[in-house]
N, C-alpha and C positions, 0 to 999 in steps of 0.2 A: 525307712525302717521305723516301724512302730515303738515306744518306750517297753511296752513288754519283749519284743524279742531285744533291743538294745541293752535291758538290763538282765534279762533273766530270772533268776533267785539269787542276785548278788546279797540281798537282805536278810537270805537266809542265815548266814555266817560267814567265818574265815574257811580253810582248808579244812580244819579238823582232822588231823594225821592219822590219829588212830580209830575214829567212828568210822573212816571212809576206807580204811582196810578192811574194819568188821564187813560194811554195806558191799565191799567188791569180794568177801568170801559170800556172804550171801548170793550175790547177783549171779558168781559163778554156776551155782544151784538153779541155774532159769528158775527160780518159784512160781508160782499162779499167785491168785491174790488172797489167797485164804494162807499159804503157806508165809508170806510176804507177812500178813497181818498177824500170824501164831508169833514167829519170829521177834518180830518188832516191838509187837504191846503185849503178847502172854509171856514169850521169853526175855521181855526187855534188854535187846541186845544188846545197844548201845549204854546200857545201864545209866538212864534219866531219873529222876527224882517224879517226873508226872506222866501222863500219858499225852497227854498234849505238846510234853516239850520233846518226847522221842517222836512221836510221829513229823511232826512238825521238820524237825532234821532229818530222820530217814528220807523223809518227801523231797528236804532239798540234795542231799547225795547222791539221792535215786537219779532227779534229774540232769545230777552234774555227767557222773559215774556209767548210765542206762549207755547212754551214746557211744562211750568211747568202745564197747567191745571184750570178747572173752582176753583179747590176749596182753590189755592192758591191765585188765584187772584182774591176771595170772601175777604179772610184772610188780604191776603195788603191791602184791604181797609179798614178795621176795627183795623189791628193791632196795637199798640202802636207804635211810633217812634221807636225805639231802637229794637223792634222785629221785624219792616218791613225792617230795615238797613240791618239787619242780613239777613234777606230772600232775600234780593235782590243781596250780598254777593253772598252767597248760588247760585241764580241764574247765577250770572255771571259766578261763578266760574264754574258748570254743561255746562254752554256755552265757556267757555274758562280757559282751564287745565291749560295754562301758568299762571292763578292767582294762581291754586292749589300748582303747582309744587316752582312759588314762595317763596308761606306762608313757605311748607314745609321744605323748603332749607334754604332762605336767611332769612327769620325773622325768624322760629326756630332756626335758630344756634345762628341767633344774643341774641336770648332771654338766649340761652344755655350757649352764652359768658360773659351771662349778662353788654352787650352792653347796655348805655343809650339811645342809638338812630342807626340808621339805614343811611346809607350811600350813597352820591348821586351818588357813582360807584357802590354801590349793582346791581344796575338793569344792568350798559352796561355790568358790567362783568358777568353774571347772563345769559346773554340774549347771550353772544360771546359764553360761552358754549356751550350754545344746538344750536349755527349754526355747530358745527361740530357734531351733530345727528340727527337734523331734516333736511329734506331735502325741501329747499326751503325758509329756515330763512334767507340766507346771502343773498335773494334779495331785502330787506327793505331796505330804505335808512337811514341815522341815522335820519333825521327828524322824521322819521316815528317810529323809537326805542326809539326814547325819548318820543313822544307823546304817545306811550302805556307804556311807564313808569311815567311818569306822571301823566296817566288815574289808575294806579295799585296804584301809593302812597295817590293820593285822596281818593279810594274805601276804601286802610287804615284807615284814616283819617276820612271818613264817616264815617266809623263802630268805631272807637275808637282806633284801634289797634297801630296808631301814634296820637299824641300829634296834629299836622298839617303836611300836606304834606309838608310844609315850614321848620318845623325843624327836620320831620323825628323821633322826640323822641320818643323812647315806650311808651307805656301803656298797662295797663292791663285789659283784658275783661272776661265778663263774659259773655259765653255763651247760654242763654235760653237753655231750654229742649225743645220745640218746633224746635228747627233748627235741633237738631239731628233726631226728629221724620221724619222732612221733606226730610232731607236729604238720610232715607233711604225708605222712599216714593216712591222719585224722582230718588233712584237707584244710586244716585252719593254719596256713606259711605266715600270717599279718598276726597272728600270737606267738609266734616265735620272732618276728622281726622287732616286735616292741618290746619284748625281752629282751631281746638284744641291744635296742636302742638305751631301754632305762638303767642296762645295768655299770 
């Protein structure tokens, strides 16, 4: 596995609940890339402060969001808080394994150590491992390792799984039966087993 398919656009951000409802009524629309681009930077739909910081996110929702299908992102629109979190989880993680391999490892074990919380060297030492397997990890700069660790403790955080990205503390989740359904939909069952594992 190369570092770009392993990470994805995890650096793009966290979930972002409500910009990735606006991107999946758009997506609905199958746009071309002229409608795609009226939308985004003439109608600023995500309403960003620059053109840089909306493109920049639509790009990454696009890629999370693009995959999963009309009939997921019929679902985000309509679904409860707490099951669109989950879905979006879901999505990230189908888009970038480095969240799967995460869950699987570091907050499993932590959960296993029954750790109260989660540790803000989990992720560099997490992340120094798999440079000596993946090929192409050791050219991030730390900037760059901490801003996708930071984007992975929010996602936590979003779905419940910490307390806040701020103290890292566990919690405990409850998984809907809708995420597993989805998850073997969407072909990715090793994103739904390490939600289950972490939570």
């Amino acid at each position: 596995m190369t570092a770009k398919t392993y990470l994805g656009d995890i650096i793009g951000g966290s979930i972002m609940l409500r910009e990735s409802r606006l991107i999946a009524q758009l997506l609905l629309q199958h746009p071309d890339d002229e409608a795609w681009e009226r939308e985004i930077v003439e109608g600023n739909l995500l309403q960003k402060s620059s053109i840089h910081s909306v493109k920049r996110m639509a790009s990454t929702l696009r890629k999370r969001l693009e995959p999963m299908q009309n009939a997921f992102w019929s679902q985000l629109l309509t679904a409860p808080d707490d099951l669109a979190r989950q879905m979006l989880m879901l999505a990230v993680m189908c888009q970038s394994p480095v969240l799967i391999d995460f869950m699987a490892t570091e907050v499993a074990d932590a959960r296993r150590m029954y750790r109260e919380a989660m540790r803000s060297e989990d992720w560099p030492e997490f992340f120094a491992s798999r440079q000596r397997v993946i090929t192409g990890l050791e050219r991030f700069s730390p900037s760059s390792i901490q801003k996708m660790g930071s984007n992975i403790f929010k996602i936590l955080a979003d779905v419940g799984y910490l307390e806040s990205a701020r103290s890292k503390r566990l919690k405990a989740v409850y998984l809907l039966p809708e995420i597993r359904e989805w998850a073997n939909r969407l072909n990715c069952p090793k994103a739904y087993e390490a939600m289950e594992a972490a939570r």
